[in-house]
Gaussian input, Z-matrix of N, CA and C with variables (Angstrom, degrees):
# hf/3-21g

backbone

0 1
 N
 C     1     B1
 C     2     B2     1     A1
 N     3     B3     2     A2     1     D1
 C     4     B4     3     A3     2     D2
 C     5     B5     4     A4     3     D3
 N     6     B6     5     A5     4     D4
 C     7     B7     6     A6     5     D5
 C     8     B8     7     A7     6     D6
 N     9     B9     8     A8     7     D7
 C    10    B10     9     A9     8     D8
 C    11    B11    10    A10     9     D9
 N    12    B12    11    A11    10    D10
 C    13    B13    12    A12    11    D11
 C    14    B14    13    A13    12    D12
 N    15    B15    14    A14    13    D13
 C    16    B16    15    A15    14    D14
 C    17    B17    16    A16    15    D15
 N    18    B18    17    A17    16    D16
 C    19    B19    18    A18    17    D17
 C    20    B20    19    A19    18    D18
 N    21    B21    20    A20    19    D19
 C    22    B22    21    A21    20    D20
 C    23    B23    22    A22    21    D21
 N    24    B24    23    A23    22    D22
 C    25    B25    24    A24    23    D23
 C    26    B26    25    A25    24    D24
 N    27    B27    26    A26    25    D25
 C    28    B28    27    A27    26    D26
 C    29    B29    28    A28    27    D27
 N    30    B30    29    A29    28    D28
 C    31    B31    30    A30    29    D29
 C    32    B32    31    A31    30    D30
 N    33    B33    32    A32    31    D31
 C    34    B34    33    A33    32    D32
 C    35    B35    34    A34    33    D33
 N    36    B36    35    A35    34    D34
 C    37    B37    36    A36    35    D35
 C    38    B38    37    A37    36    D36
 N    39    B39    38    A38    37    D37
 C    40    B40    39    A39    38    D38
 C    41    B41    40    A40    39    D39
 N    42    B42    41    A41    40    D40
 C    43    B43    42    A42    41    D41
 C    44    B44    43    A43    42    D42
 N    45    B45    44    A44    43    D43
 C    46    B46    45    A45    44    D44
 C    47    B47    46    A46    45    D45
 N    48    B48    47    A47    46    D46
 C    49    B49    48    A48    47    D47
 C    50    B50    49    A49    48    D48
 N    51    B51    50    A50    49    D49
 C    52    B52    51    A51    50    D50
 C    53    B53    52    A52    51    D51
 N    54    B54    53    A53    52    D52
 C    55    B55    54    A54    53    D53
 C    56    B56    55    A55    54    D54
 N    57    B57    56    A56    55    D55
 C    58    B58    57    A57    56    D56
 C    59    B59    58    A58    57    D57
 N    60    B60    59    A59    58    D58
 C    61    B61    60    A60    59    D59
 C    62    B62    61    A61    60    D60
 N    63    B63    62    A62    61    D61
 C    64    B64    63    A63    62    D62
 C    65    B65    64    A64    63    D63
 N    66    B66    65    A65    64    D64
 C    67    B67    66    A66    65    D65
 C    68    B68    67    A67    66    D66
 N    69    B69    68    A68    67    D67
 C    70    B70    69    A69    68    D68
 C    71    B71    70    A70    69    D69
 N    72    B72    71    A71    70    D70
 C    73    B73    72    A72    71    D71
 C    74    B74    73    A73    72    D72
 N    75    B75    74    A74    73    D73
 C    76    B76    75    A75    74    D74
 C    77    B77    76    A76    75    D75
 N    78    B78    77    A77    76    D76
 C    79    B79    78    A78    77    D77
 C    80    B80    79    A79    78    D78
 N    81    B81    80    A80    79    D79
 C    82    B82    81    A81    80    D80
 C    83    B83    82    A82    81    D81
 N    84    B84    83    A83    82    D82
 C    85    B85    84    A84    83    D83
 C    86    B86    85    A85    84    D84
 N    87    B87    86    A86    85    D85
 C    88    B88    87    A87    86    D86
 C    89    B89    88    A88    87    D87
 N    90    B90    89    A89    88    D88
 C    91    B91    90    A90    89    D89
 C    92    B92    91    A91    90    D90
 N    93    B93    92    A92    91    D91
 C    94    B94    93    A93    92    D92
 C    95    B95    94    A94    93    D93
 N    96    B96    95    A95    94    D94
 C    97    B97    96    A96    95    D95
 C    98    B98    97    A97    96    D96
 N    99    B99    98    A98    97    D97
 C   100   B100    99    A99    98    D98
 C   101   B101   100   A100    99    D99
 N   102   B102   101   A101   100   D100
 C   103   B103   102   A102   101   D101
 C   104   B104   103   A103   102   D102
 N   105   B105   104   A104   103   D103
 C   106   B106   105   A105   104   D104
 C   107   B107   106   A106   105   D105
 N   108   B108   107   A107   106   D106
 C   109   B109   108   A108   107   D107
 C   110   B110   109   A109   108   D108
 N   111   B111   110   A110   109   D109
 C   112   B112   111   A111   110   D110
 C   113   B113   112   A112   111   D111
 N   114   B114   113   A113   112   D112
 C   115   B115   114   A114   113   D113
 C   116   B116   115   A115   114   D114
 N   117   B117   116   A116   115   D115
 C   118   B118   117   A117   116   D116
 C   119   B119   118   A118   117   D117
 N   120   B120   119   A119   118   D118
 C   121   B121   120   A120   119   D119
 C   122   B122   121   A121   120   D120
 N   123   B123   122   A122   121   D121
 C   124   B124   123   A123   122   D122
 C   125   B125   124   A124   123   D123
 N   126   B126   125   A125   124   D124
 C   127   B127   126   A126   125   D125
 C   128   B128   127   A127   126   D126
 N   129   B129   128   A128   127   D127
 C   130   B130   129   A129   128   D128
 C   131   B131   130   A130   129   D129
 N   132   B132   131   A131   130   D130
 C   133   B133   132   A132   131   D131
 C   134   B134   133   A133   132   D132
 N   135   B135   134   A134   133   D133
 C   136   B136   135   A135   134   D134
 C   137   B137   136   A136   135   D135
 N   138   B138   137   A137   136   D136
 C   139   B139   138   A138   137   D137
 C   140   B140   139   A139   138   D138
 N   141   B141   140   A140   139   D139
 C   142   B142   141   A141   140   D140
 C   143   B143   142   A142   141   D141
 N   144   B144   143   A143   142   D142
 C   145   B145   144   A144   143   D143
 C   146   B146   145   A145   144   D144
 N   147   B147   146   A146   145   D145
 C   148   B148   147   A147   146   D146
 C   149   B149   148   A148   147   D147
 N   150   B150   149   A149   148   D148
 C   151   B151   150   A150   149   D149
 C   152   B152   151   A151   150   D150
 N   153   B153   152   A152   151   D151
 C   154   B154   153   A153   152   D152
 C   155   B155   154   A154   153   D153
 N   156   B156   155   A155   154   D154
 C   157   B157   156   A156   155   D155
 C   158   B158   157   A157   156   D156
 N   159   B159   158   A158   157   D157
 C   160   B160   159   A159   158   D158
 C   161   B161   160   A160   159   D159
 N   162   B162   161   A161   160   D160
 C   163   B163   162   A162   161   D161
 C   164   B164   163   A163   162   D162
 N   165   B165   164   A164   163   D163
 C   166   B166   165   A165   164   D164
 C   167   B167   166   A166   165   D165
 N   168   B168   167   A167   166   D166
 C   169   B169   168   A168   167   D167
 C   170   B170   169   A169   168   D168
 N   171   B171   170   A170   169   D169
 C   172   B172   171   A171   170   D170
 C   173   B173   172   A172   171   D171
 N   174   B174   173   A173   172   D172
 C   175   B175   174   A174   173   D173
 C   176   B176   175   A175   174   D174
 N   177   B177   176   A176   175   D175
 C   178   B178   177   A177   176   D176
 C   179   B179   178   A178   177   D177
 N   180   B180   179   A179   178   D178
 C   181   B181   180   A180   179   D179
 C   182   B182   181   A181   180   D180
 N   183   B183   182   A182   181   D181
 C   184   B184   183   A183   182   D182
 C   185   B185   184   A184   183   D183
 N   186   B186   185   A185   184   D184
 C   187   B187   186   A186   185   D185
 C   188   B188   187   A187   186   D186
 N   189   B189   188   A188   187   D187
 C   190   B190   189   A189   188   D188
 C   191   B191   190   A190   189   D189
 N   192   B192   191   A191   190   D190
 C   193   B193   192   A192   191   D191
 C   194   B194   193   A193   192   D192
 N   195   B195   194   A194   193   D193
 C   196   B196   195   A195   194   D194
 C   197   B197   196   A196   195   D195
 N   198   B198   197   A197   196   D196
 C   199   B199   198   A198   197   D197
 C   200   B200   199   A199   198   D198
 N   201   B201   200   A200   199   D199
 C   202   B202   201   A201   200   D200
 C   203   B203   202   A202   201   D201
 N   204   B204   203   A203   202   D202
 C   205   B205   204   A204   203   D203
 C   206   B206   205   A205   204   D204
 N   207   B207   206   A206   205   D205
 C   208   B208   207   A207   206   D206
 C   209   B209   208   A208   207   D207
 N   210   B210   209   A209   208   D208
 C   211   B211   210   A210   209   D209
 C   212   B212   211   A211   210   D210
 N   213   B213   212   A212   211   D211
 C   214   B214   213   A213   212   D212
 C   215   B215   214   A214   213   D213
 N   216   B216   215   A215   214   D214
 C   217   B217   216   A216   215   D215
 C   218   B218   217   A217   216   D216
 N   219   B219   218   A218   217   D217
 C   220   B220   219   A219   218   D218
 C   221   B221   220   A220   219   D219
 N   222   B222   221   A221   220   D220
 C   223   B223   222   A222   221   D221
 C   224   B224   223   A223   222   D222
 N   225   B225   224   A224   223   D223
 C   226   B226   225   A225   224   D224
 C   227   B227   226   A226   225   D225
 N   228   B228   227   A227   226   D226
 C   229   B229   228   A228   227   D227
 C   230   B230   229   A229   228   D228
 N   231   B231   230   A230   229   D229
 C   232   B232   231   A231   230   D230
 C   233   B233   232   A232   231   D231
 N   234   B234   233   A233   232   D232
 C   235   B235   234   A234   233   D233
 C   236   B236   235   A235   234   D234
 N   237   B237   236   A236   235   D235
 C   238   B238   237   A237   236   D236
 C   239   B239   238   A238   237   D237
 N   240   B240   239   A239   238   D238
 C   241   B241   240   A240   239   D239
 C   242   B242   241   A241   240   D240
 N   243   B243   242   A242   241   D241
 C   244   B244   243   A243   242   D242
 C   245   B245   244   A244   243   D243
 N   246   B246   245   A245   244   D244
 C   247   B247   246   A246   245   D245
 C   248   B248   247   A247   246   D246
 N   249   B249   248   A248   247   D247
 C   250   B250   249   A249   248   D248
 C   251   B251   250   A250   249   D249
 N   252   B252   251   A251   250   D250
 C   253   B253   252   A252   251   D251
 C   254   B254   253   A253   252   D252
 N   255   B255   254   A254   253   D253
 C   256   B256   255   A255   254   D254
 C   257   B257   256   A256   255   D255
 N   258   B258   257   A257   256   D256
 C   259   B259   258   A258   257   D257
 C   260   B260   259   A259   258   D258
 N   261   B261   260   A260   259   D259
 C   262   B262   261   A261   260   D260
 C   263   B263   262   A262   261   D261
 N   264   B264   263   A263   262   D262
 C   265   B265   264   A264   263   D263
 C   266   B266   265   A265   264   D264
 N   267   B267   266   A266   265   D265
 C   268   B268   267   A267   266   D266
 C   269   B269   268   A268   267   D267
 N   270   B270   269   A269   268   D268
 C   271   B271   270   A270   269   D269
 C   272   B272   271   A271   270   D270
 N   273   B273   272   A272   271   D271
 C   274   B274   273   A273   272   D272
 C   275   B275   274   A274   273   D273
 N   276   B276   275   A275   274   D274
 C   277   B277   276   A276   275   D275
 C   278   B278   277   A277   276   D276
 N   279   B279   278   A278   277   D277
 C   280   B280   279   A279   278   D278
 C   281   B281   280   A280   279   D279

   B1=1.4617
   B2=1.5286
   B3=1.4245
   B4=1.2329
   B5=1.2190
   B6=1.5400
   B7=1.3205
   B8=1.2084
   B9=1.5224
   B10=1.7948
   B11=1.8821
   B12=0.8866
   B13=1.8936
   B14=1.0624
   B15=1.7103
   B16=1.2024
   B17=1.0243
   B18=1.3839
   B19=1.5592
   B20=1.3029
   B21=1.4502
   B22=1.3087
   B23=2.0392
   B24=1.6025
   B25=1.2489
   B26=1.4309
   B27=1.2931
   B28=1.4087
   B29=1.8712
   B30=1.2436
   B31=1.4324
   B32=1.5175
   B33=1.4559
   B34=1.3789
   B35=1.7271
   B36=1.6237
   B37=1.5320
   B38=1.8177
   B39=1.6066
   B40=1.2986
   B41=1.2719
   B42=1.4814
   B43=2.2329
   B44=1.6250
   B45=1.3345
   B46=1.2446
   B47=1.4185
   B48=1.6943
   B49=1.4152
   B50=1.3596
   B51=1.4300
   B52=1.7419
   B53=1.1350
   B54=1.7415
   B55=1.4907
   B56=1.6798
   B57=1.0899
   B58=1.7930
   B59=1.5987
   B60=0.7364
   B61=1.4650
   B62=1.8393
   B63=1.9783
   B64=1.5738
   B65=1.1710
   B66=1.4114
   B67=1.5049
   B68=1.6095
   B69=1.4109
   B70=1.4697
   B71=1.4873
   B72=1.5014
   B73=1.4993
   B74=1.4456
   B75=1.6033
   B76=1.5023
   B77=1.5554
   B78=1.2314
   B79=1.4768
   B80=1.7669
   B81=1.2681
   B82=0.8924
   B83=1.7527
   B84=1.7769
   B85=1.2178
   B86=1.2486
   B87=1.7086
   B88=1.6747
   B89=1.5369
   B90=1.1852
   B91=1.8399
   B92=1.0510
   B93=1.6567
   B94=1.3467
   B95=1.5177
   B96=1.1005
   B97=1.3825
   B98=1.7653
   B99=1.6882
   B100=1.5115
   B101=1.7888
   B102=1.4666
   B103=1.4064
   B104=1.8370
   B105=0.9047
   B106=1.6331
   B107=1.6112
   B108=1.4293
   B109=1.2509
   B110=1.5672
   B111=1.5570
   B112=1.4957
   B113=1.6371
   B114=1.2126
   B115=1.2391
   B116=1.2899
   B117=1.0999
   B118=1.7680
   B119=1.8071
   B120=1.5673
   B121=0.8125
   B122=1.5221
   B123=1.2192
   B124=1.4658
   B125=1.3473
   B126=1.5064
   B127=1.8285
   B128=1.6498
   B129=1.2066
   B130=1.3948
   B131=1.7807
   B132=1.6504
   B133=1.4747
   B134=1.8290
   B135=1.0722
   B136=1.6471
   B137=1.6846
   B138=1.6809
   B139=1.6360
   B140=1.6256
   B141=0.9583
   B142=1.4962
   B143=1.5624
   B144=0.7528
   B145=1.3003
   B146=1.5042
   B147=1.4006
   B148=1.6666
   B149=1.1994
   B150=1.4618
   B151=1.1750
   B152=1.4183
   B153=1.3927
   B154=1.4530
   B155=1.6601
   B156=1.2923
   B157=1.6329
   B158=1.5304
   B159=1.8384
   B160=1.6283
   B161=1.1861
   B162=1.0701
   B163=1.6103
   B164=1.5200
   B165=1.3265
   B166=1.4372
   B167=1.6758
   B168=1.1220
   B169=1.9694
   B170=2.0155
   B171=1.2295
   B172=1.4511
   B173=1.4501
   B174=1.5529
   B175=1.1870
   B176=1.6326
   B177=1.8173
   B178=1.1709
   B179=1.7046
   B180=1.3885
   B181=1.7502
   B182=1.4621
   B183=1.5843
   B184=1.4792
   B185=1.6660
   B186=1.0411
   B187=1.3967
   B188=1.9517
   B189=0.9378
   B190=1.3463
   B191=1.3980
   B192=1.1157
   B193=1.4218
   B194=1.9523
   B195=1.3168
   B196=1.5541
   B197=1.1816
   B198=1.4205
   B199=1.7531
   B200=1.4983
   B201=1.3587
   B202=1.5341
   B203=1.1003
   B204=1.2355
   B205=1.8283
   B206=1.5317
   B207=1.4487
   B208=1.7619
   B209=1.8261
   B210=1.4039
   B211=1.7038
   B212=1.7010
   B213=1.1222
   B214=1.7137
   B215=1.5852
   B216=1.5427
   B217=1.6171
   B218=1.7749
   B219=1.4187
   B220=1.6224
   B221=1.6216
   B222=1.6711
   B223=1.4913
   B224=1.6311
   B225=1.2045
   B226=1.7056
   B227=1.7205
   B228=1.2697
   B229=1.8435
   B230=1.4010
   B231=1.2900
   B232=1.1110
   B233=1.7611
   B234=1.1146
   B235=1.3406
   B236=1.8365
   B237=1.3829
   B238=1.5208
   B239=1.3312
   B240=1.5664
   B241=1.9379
   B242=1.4089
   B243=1.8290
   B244=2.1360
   B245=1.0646
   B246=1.0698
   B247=1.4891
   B248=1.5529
   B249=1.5246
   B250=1.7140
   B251=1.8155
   B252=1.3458
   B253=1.9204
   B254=1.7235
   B255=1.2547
   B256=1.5059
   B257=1.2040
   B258=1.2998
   B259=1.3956
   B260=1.7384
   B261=1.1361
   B262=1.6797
   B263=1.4704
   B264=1.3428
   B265=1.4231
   B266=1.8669
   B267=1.1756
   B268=1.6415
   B269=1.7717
   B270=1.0708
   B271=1.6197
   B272=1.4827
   B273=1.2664
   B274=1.0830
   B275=2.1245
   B276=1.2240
   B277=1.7996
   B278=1.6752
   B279=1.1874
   B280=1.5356
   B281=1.0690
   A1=108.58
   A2=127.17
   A3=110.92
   A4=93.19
   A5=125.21
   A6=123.87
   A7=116.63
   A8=124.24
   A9=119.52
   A10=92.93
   A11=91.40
   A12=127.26
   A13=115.41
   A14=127.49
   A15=116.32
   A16=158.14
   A17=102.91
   A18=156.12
   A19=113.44
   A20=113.81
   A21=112.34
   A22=110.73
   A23=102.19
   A24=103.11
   A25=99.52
   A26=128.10
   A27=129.83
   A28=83.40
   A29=113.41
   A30=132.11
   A31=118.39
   A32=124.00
   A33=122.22
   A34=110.10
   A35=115.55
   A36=109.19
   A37=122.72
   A38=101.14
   A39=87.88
   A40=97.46
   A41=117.46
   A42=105.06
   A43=91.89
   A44=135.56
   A45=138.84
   A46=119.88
   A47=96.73
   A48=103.83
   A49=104.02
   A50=126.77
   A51=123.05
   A52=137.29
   A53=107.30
   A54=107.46
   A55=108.07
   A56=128.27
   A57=110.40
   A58=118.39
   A59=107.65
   A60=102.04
   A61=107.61
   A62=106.17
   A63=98.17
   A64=123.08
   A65=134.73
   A66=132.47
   A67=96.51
   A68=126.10
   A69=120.54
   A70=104.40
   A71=109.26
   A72=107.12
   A73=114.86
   A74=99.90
   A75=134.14
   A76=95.51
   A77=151.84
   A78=155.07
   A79=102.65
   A80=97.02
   A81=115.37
   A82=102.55
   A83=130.97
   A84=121.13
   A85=108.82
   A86=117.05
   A87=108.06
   A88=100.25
   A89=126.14
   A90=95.87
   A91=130.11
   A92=113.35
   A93=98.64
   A94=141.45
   A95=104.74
   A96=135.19
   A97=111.11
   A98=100.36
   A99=92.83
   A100=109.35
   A101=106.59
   A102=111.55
   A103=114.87
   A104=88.35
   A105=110.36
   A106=145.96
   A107=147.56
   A108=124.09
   A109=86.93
   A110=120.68
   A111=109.49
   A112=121.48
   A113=134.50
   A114=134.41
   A115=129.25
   A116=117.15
   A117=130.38
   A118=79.94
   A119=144.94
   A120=125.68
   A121=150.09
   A122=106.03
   A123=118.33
   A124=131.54
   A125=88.58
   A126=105.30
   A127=93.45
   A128=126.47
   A129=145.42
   A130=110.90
   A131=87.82
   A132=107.07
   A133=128.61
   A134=102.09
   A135=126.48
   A136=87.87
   A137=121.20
   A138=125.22
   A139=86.32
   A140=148.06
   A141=144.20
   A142=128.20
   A143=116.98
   A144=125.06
   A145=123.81
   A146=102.94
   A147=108.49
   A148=90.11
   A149=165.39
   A150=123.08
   A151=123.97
   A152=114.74
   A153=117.88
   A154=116.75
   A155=130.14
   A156=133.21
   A157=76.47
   A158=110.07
   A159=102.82
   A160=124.45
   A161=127.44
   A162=131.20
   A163=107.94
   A164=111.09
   A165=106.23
   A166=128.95
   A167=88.46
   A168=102.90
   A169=112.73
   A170=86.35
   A171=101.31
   A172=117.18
   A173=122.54
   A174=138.36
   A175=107.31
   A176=113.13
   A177=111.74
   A178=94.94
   A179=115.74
   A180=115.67
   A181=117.14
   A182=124.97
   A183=104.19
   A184=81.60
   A185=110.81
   A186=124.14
   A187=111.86
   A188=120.28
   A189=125.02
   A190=135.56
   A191=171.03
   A192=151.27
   A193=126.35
   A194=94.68
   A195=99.24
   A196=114.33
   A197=114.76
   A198=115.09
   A199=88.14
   A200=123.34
   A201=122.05
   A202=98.03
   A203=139.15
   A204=146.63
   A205=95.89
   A206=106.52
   A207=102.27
   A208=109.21
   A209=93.44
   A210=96.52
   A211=111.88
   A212=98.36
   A213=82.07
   A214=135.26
   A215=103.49
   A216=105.90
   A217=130.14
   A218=90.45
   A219=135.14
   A220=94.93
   A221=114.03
   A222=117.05
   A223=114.19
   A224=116.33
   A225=123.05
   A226=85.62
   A227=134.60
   A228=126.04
   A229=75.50
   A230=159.10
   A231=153.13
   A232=121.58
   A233=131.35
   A234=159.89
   A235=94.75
   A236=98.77
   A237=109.68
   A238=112.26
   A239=117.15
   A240=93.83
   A241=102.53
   A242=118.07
   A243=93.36
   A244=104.46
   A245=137.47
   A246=130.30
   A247=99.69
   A248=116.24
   A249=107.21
   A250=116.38
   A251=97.19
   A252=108.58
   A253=85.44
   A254=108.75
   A255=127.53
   A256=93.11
   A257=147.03
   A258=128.37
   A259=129.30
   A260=108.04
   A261=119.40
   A262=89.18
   A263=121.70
   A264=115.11
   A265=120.32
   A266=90.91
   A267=105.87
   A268=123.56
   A269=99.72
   A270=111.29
   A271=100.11
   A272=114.24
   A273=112.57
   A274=111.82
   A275=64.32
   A276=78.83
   A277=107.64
   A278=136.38
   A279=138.00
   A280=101.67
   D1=145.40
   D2=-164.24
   D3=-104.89
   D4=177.61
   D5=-169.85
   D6=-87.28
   D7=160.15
   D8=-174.14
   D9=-57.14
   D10=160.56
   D11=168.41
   D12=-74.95
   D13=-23.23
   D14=141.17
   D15=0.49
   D16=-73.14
   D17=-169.23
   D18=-72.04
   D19=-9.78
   D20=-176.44
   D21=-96.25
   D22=7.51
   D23=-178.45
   D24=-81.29
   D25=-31.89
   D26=-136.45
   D27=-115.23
   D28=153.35
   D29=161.85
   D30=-40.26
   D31=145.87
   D32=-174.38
   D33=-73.02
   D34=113.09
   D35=-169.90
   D36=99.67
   D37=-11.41
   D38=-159.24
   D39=-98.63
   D40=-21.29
   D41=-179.13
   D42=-66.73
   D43=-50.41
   D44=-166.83
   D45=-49.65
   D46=-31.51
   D47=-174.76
   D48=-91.42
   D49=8.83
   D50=-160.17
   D51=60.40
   D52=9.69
   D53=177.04
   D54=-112.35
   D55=61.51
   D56=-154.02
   D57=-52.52
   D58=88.04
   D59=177.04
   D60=-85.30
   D61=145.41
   D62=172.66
   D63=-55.48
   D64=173.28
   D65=176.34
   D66=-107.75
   D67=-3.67
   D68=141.32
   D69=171.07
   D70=165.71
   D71=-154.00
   D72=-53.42
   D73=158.73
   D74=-172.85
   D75=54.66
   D76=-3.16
   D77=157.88
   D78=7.34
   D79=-71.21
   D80=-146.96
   D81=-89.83
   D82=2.91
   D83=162.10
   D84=-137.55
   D85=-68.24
   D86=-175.64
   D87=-79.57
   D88=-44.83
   D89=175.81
   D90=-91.08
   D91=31.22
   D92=170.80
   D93=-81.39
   D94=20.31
   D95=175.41
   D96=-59.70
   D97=-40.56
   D98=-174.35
   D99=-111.49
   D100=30.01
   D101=174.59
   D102=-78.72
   D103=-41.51
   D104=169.29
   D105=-170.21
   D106=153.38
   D107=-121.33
   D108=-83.02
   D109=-27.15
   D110=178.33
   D111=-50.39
   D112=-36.64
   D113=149.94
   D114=-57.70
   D115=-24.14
   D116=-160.98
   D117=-95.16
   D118=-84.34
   D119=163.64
   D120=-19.17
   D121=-35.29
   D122=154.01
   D123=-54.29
   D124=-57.27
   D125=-178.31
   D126=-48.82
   D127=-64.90
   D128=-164.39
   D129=-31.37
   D130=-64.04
   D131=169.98
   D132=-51.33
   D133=-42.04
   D134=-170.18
   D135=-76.59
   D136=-59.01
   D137=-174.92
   D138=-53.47
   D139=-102.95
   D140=179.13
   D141=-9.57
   D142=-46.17
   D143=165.43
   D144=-53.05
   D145=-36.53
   D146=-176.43
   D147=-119.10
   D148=5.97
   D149=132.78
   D150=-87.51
   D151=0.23
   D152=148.11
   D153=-54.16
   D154=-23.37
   D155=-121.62
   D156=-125.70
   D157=-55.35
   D158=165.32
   D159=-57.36
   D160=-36.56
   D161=-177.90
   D162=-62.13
   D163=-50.30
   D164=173.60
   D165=-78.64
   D166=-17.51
   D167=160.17
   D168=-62.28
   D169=-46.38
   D170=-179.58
   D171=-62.44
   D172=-38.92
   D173=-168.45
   D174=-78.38
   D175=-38.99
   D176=-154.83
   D177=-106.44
   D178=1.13
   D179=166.52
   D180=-3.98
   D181=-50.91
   D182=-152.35
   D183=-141.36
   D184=49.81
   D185=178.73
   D186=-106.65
   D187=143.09
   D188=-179.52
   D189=-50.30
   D190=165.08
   D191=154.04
   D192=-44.55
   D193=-28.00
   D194=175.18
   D195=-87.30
   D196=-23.53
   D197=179.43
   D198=-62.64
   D199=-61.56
   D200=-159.91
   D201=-53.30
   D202=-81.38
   D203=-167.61
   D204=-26.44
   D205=-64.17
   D206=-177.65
   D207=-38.54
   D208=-67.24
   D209=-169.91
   D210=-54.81
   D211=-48.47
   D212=167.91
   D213=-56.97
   D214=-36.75
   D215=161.16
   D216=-43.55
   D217=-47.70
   D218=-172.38
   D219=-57.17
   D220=-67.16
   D221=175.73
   D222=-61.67
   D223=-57.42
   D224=-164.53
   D225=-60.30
   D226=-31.40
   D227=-162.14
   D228=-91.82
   D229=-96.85
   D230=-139.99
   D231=-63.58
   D232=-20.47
   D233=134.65
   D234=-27.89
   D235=-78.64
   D236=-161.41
   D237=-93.30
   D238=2.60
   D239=151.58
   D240=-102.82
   D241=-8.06
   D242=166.34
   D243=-72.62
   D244=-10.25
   D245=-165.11
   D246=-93.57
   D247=-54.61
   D248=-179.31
   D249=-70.38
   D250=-7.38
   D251=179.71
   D252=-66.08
   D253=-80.18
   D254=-149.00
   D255=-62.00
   D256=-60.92
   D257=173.50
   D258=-60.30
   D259=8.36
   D260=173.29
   D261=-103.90
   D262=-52.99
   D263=-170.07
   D264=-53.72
   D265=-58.76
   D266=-175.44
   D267=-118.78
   D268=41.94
   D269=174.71
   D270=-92.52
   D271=162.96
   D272=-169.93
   D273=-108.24
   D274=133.08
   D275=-161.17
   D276=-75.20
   D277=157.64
   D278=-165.87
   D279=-154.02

């Protein structure tokens, strides 16, 4: 079995050994985006999300307090069934 994808933030041997060291700088926070596609996908998602989140900030400027409450419901419910879709879809099954 090959090892989680994780693993590719941290040095070869070193989570195993209990010391995690990065496998090179910022590894392990701002670039971890290009350690593996599970991060690199993420980053992607999260960048989308908030300039969606600005766009709709932008749109609803001079809009009332309930328009906002709505749109935030509207995003956090739509946010969180791609998120429970894609993890029913492609999680890894055991």
């Amino acid at each position: 079995m090959p090892a989680p994808a994780w693993l590719n933030k941290y040095a070869p041997g070193s989570w195993q050994a209990g010391a995690k060291r990065p496998r090179f700088w910022l590894s392990t926070t701002v670039l971890v985006f290009v350690t593996d596609f599970w991060h690199f996908a993420d980053s992607l998602y999260l960048t989308a999300y908030l300039v969606g989140a600005m766009m709709l900030g932008a749109a609803l400027a001079s809009e009332s307090y309930q328009v906002w409450a709505l749109a935030i419901l509207a995003v956090k419910a739509g946010g969180g069934g791609v998120f429970e879709g894609s993890y029913f879809l492609f999680r890894i099954k055991k």
